[in-house]
Every structure is written in structure tokens, then in C-alpha cells.
N, C-alpha and C positions, 0 to 999 in steps of 0.2 A: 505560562505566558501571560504578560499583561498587556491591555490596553490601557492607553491614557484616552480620552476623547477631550479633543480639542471644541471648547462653546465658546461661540462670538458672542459678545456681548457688545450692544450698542448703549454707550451712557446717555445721560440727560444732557442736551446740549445747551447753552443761552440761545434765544432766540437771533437770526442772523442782523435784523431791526431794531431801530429804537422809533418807535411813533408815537408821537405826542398826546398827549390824554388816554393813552392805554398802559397797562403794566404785563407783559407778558413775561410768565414764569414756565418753565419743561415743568412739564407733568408725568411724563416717560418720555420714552426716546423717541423721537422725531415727532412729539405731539407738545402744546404747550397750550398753558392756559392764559385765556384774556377777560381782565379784570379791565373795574376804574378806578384809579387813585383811590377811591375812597373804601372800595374792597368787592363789589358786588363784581361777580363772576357775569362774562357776557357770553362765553361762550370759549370752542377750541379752534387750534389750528393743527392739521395733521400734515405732515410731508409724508407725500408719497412717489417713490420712487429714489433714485439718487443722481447724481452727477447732472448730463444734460436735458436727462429724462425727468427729472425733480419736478414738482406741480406741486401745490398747497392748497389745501381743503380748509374750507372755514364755514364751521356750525356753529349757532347762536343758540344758546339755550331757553327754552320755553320757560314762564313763570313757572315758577315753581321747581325749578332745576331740576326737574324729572326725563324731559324729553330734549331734542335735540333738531334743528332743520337744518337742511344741507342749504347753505347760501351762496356753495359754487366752487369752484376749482382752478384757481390760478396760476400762471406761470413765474409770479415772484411770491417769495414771502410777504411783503409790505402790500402789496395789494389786496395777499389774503387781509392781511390787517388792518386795511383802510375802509374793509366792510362794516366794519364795528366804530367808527368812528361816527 
């Protein structure tokens, strides 16, 4: 007898935004990274949740790009992203 097992895989999505002086790129699935034009990394945005329950987490990264601070939890993507602005 065989089993097949069925694995969901979630891909890299484009961010649902486009906000101005930022570059946000998927970095895994439901997470993306935010850059400035010029390339320095500011930090992530995580979706957490899905459908209506969706919220958007946005951490800036510490000099040094070692650590990370939570800057809060949003109900739109673009908000998470106008932390960084």
C-alpha cells in the first residue's frame, strides 16, 4: 500500500504595496524585505494570519544587522510599511 502525502507550500508573494522610497522584496512566504533604493536593508515585514484575520508585523533591524525590534502590528500592509519611511 502507498501513501502519497499531500505538502502545502506557500510561495514568495510581491508585496501587496508599492510605497514610495522603499524597495520591498519576499524573502519567504508571507515575509518580505525592506530596503532603500540605494540597497541598505531596514528591516522585515511579516504577515500574520490570513484572509480577515491578516495583521502585518514590522521589525527594523539594529546596526549592524544582527538583531531585530518589533515596531508593531498592523492591520494593513502599507502601514506596516510607512514605519520605515
Amino acid at each position: 500500500m502507498s501513501a502519497t502525502a499531500t505538502i502545502a507550500t506557500r510561495t514568495r508573494e510581491p508585496f501587496p504595496d508599492v510605497v514610495p522610497g522603499l524597495q520591498i522584496s519576499p524573502a519567504a512566504p508571507g515575509l518580505w524585505r525592506v530596503t532603500r533604493p540605494q540597497g541598505a536593508v531596514l528591516g522585515h515585514i511579516e504577515q500574520r494570519g490570513v484572509g480577515a484575520e491578516a495583521r502585518f508585523g514590522a521589525k527594523r533591524l539594529v546596526a549592524g544587522g544582527i538583531r531585530s525590534i518589533e515596531l508593531g502590528e498592523f492591520w494593513s500592509s502599507r502601514d506596516a510599511a510607512e514605519v520605515f519611511r
